[in-house]
C-alpha positions as CSV (number, residue, x, y, z in Angstrom):
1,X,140.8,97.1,160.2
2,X,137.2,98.2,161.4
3,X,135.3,99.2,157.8
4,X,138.1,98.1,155.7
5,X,140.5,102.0,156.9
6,X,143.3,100.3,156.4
7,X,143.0,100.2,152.7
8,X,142.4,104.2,152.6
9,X,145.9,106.4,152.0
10,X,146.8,108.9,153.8
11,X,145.5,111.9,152.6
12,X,141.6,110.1,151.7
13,X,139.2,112.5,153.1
14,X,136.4,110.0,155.4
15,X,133.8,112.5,155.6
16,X,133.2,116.2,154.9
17,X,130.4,118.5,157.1
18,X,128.1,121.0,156.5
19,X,129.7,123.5,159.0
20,X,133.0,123.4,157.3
21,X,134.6,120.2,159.0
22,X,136.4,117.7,156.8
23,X,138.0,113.9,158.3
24,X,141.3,113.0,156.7
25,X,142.6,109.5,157.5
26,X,146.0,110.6,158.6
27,X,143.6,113.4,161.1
28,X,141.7,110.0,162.1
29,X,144.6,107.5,162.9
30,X,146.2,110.4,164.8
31,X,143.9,111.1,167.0
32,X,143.6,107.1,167.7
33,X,147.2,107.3,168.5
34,X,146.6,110.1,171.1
35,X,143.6,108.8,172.4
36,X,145.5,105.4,173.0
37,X,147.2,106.9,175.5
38,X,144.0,107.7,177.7
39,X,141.0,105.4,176.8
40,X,141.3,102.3,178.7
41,X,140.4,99.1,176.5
42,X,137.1,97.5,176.9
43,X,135.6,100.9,178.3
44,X,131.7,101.7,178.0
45,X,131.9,105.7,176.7
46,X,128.7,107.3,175.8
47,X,129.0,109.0,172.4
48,X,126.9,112.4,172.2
49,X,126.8,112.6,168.5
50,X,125.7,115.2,166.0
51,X,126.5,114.8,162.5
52,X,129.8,116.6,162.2
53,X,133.4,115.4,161.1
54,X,134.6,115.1,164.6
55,X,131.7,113.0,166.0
56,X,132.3,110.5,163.1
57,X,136.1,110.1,164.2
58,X,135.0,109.8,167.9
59,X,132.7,106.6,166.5
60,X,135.3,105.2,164.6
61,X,138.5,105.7,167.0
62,X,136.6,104.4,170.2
63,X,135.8,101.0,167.9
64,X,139.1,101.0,166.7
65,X,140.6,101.0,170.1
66,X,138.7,97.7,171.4
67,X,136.2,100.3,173.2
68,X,132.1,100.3,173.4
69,X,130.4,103.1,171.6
70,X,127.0,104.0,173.4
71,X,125.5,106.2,170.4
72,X,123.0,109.1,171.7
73,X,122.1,112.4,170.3
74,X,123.6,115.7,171.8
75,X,120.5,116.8,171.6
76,X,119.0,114.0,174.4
77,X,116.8,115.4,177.0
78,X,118.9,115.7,180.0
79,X,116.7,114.2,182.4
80,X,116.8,111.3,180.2
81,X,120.7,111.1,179.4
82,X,120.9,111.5,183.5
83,X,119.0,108.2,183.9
84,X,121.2,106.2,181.5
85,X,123.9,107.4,182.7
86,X,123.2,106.7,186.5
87,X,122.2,103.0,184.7
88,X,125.2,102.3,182.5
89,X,127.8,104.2,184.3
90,X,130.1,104.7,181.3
91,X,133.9,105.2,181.9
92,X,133.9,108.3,179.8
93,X,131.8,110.2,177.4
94,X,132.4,112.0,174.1
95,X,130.1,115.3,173.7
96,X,130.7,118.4,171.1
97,X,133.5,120.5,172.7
98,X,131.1,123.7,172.4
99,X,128.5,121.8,174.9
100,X,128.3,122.3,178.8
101,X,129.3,119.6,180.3
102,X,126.3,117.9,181.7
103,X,127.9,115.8,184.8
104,X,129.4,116.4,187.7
105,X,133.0,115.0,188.6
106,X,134.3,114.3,185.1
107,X,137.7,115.3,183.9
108,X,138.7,116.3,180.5
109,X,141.4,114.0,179.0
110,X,141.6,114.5,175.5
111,X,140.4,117.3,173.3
112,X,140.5,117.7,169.2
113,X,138.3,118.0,166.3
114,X,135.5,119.6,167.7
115,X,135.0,117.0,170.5
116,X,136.0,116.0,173.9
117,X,136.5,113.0,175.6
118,X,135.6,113.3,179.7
119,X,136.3,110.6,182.0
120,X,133.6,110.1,184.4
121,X,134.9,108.5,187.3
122,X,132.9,105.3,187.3
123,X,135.5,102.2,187.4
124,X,135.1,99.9,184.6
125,X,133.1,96.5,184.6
126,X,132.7,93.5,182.9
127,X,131.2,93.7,179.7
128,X,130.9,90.6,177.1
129,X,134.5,90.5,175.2
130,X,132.5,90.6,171.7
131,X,130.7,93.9,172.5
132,X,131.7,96.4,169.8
133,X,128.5,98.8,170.1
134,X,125.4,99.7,171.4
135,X,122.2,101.3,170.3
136,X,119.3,102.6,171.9
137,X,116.0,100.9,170.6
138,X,113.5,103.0,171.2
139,X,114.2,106.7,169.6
140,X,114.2,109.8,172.7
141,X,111.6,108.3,175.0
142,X,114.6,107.1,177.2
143,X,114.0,103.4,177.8
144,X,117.5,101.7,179.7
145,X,116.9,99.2,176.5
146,X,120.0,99.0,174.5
147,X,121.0,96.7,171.4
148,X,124.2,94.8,171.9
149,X,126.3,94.8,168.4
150,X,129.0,92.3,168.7
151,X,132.4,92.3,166.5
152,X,131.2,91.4,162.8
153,X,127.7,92.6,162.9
154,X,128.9,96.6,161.4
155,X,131.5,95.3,159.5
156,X,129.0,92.2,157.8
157,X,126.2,94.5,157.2
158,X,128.2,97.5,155.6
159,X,129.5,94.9,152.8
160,X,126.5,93.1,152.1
161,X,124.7,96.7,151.6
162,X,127.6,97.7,150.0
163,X,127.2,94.9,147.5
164,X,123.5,95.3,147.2
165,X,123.7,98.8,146.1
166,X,126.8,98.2,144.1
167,X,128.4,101.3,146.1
168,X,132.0,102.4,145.2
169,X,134.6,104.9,146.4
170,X,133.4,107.4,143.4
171,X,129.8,107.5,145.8
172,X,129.6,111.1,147.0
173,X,126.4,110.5,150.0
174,X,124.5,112.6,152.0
175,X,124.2,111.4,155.7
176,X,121.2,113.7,157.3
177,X,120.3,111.1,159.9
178,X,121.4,111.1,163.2
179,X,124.5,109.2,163.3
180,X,123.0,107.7,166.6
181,X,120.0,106.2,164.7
182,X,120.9,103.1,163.4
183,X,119.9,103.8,159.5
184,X,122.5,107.2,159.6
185,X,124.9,105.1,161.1
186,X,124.5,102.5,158.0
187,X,124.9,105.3,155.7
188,X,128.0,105.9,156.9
189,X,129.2,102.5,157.7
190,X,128.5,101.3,154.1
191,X,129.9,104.3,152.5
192,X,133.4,104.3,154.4
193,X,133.6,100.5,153.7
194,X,133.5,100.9,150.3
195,X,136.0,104.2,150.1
196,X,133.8,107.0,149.5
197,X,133.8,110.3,151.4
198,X,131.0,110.6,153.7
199,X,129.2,114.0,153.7
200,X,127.2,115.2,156.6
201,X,125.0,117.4,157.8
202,X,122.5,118.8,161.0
203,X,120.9,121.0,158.5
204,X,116.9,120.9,158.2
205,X,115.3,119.4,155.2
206,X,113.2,122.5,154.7
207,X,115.8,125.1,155.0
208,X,118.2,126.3,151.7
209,X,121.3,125.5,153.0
210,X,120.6,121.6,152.9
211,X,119.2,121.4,149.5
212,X,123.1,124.1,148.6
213,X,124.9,121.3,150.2
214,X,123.6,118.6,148.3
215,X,123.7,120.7,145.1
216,X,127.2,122.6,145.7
217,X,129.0,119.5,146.2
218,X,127.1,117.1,143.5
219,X,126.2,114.9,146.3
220,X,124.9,111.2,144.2
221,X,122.9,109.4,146.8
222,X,120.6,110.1,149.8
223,X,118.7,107.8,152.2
224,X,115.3,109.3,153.5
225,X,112.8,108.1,155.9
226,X,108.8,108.2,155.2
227,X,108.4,112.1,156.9
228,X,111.7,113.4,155.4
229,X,110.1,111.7,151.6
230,X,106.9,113.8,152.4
231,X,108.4,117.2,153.5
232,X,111.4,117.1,150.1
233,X,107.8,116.2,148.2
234,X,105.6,119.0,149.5
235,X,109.1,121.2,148.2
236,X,108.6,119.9,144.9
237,X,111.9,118.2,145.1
238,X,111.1,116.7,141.9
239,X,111.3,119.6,140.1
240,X,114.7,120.4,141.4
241,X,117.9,120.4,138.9
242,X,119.7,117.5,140.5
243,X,121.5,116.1,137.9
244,X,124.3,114.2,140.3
245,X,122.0,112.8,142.5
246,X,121.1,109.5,141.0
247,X,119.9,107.4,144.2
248,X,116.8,107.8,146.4
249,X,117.1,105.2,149.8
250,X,114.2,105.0,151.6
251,X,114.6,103.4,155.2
252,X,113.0,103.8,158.3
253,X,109.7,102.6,158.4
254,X,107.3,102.5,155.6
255,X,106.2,104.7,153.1
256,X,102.6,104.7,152.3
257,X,102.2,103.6,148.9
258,X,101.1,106.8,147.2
259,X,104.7,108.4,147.8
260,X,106.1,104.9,147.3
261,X,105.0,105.1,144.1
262,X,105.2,108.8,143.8
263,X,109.0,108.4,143.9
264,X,109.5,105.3,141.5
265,X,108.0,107.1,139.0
266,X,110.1,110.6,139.4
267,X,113.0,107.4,139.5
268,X,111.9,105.9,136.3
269,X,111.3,109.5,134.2
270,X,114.7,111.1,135.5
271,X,117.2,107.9,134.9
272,X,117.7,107.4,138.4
273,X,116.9,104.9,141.2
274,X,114.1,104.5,143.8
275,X,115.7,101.4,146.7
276,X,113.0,100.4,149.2
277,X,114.3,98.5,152.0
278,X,113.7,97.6,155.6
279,X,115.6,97.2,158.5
280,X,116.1,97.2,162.2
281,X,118.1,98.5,165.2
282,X,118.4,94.5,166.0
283,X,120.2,93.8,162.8
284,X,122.3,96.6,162.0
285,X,120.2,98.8,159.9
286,X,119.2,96.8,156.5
287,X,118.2,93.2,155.8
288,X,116.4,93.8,152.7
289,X,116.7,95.5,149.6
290,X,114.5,95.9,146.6
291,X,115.6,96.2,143.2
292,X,115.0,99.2,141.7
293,X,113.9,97.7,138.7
294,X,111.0,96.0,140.8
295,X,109.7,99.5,142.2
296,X,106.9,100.3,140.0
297,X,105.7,97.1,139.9
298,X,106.1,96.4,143.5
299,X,104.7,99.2,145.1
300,X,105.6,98.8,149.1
301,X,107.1,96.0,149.1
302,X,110.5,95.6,151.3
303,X,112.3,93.4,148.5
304,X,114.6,90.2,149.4
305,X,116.8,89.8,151.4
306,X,120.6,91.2,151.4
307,X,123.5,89.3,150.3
308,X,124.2,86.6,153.3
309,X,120.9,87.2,154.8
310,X,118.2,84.7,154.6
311,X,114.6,85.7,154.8
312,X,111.2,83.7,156.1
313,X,107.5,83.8,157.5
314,X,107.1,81.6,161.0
315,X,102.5,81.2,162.0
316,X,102.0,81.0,165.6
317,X,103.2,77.9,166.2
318,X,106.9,79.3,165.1
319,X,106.5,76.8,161.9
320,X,107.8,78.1,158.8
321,X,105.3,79.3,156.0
322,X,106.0,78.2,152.6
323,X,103.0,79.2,150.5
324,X,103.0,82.6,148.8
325,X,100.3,85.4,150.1
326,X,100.0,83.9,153.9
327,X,100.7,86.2,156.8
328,X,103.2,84.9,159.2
329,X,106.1,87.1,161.5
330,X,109.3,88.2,159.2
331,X,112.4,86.4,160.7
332,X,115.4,87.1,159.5
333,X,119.2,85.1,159.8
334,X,122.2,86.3,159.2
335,X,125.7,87.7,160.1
336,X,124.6,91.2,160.9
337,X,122.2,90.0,163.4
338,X,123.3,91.4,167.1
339,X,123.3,89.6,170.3
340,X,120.3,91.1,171.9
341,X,119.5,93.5,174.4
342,X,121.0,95.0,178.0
343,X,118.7,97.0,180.3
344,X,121.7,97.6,183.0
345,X,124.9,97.8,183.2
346,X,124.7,94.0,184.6
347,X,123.5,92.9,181.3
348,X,126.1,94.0,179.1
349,X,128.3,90.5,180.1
350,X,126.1,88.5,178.6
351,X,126.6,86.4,175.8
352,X,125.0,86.0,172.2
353,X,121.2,85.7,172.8
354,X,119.9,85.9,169.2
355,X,122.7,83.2,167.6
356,X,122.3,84.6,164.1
357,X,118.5,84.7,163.9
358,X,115.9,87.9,165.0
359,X,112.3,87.6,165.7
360,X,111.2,91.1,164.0
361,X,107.3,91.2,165.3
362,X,106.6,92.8,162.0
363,X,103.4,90.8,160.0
364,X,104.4,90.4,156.3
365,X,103.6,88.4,153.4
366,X,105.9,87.1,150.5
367,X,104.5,87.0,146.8
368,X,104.9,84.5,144.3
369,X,108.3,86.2,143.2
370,X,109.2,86.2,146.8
371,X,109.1,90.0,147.7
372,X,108.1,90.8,151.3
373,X,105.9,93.1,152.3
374,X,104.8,94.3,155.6
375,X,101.5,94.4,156.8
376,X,101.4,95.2,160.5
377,X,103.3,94.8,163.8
378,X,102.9,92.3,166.5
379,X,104.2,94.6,169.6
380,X,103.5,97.8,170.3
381,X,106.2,100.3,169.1
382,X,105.5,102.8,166.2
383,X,108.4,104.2,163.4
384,X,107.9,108.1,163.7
385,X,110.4,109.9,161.6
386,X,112.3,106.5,160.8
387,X,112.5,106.2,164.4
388,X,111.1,103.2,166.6
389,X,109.0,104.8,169.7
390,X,108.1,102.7,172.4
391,X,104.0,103.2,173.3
392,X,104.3,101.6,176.6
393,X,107.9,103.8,177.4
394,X,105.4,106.8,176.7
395,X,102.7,105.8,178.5
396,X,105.4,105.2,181.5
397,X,106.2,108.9,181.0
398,X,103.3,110.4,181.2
399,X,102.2,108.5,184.5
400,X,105.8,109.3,186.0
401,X,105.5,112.8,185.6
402,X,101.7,113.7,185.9
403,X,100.4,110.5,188.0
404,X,97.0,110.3,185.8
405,X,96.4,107.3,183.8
406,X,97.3,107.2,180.2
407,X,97.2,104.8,177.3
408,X,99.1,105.3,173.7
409,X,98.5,104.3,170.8
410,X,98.4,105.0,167.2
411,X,100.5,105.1,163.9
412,X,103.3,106.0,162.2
413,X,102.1,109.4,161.4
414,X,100.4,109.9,164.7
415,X,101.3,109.0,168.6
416,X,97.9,109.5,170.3
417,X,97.7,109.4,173.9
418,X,94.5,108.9,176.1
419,X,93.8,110.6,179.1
420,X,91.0,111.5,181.3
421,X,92.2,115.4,182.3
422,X,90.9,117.9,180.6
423,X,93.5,120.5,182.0
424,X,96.7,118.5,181.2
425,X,95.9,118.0,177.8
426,X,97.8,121.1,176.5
427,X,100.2,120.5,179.0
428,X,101.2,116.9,178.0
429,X,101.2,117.7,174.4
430,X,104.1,120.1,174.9
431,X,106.0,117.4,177.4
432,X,105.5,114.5,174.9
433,X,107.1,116.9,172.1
434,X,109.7,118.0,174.1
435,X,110.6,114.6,175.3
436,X,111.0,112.8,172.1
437,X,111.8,116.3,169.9
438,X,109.4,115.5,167.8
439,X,107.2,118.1,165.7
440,X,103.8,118.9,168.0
441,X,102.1,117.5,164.8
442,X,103.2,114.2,165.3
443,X,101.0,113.7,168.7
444,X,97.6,113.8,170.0
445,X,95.9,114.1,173.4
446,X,92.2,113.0,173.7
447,X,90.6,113.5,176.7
448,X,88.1,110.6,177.4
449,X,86.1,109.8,180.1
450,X,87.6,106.8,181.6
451,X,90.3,104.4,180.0
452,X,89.1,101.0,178.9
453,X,90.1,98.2,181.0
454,X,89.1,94.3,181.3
455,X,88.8,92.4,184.8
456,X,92.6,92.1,185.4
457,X,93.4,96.0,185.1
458,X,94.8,95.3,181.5
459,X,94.2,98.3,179.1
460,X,91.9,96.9,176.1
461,X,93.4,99.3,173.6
462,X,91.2,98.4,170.8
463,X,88.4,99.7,172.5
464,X,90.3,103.0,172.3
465,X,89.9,102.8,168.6
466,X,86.1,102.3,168.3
């Protein structure tokens, strides 16, 4: 069975939440039984999640019933869900029971633990008969692009992380990240594969009742991105009585190496453990892990590879580098590696693009004890908030709504967008924030005269940087 359920007993509790929710098994497997009766096999059904006990047994029974998962926030803009859902056309959609419904012509056809399933009306279509999930790649900006899982890839990666972290059903985690961001869906993948209850929360980092969750029910293990690491340090989270929690997971992008090594050394003096690692949407979550043992020594570095995984640098030419210290793109093999990507509906029949190997377009180097490290990125996409957020999707935005010419760029810390009106640029700092829900702080409008272009009309963004 999907994540090994079938060796849970009946009364295992899967997950507990923050507003008072709590999954049993014998709550899971009867709602699947109900939900058999109305949710048509092979059906694409877009997944509104929040991270709540009854989103987590929507996820789980739609897999379990041979259906396809489309995993998006509640939260999505709904100019944005409007346009994947005119693109994708999903035979149903799960969304909080509390929510307005935000289409026309559905019908309710099932209703229990806090959710409800609608069905939309569209008739179903082909759709590749190894398609177990999809996930959106680029974060809120509301690119059609989605990542096509096939059967194996959840199921591969939760054991091998599993097994990395040497997780048992005695774990008690804390899942904070959006469910429909594919390092909080790992969380809880890994966690439920190897028995433990899975506890999870909306709450916000910098409020009290997230830090009385953790504490009130002796959570031992959270998984943080580079901006949650910052904001639990400017709370002088190390000086916090946490006795139970004895892992710190970073994922998500990379920390910079002052609160890399920041947190290896609160590790090393409090007896617990600091695990880098590094990941993408395109292979399940994680396909690296470094052993805590390594973290002061190796500050920033991504680690090896997990178990079944098989790591390497390719130059240009796509030849593989064997020499220690030479740049080359990270490419990564293994059995959680999906099938590729869908843009329409259309797309989701295809077959497996990737066979077993992904292409990351991240720049990294191995040392002589063959730890990777990153170094830089070969397309244009920055990780904001353990997110991946498309600069060209942005820039797309921008000139869709406002019809001015923009260019993006930036870093992980900051999105910066280029324009030439002085009177949107308040204006278009509110849209960009509202659009991807990201903090204000996160973005930048400068107002320049004219954006750099060569003699094709191509935008020559380093120029922008001068």
């Amino acid at each position: 069975m999907f994540l090994n359920l079938d060796s849970r007993g009946r009364d295992d509790i899967i997950a507990v939440d923050s507003a008072g929710g709590k999954l049993v098994w014998s709550e899971l497997m009867a709602e699947k039984d109900e939900l058999e009766k109305v949710l048509e096999k092979r059906s694409v059904v877009f997944t509104l999640c929040n991270n709540t006990a009854g989103a987590l047994a929507a996820y789980l029974d739609t897999v379990m019933l041979d259906s396809v998962p489309v995993m998006l926030s509640s939260k999505t803009d709904k100019e944005l869900l409007g346009s994947l859902y005119r693109t994708y056309e999903p035979a149903y959609v799960w969304l909080p029971a509390e929510d307005s419904i935000p289409f026309e012509g559905t019908e309710t056809v099932y209703e229990g633990l806090g959710y409800r399933l609608l069905k939309t009306g569209f008739e179903r279509y082909e759709i590749n008969p190894e398609l177990q999930l999809l996930m959106t790649t680029s974060g809120s900006t509301g690119s059609p692009k989605l990542v096509r899982y096939k059967r194996g890839n959840l199921d591969a990666n939760a054991k091998n992380v599993a097994k990395a972290f040497g997780w048992t059903s005695q774990e008690r985690p804390l899942c904070d990240l959006a469910m429909n961001y594919t390092m909080g869906l790992n969380v809880v993948n890994t966690h439920i594969y190897a028995g433990a209850t899975v506890y999870l929360t909306n709450e916000n980092i910098m409020s009290a009742p997230y830090w009385d969750f953790i504490k009130n029910n002796k959570l031992t293990n959270l998984t943080g991105v580079p901006f949650g690491y910052e904001l639990m340090l400017k709370l002088r989270f190390t000086r916090m009585d946490l006795p139970y929690l004895t892992t710190l997971s970073q994922g998500g992008g990379k920390l910079n190496d002052k609160t890399f090594r920041t947190l290896a050394e609160y590790a090393a003096q409090s007896g617990k453990r600091f695990v880098a690692t590094f990941g993408t949407t395109e292979t399940a979550a994680r396909m690296t892990f470094l052993d805590p043992g390594l973290a002061l020594t190796k500050t920033g570095s991504i680690g090896k590879a997990i178990p079944e995984g098989k790591l390497m640098l390719t130059d240009d030419d796509g030849k593989e580098i064997t020499s220690a210290n030479t740049e080359g793109e990270l490419v990564y093999s293994g059995p959680n590696v999906t099938m590729g990507y869908a843009v329409c509906k259309e797309e989701l029949a295809k077959g497996d693009e990737f066979c077993g190997t992904y292409h990351t377009g991240d720049i990294a180097v191995r040392d002589e004890d063959g730890c990777y490290y990153i170094v830089g990125r070969k397309s244009r996409f920055l990780k904001m908030l353990g997110y991946r957020v498309s600069l060209d999707q942005t820039e797309r935005l921008i000139k869709d709504s406002y019809n001015i010419e923009v260019a993006c760029t930036g870093s992980d810390d900051k999105l910066i967008a280029y324009i030439t009106r002085q009177d949107k640029k308040d204006e278009i700092l509110d849209f960009i924030s509202e659009k991807t829900g990201f903090y204000k702080s996160l973005f930048e409008v400068r107002v320049i005269d004219e954006i750099p272009k060569n003699e094709t009309g191509k935008i020559m963004y380093k120029n922008l940087l001068k």
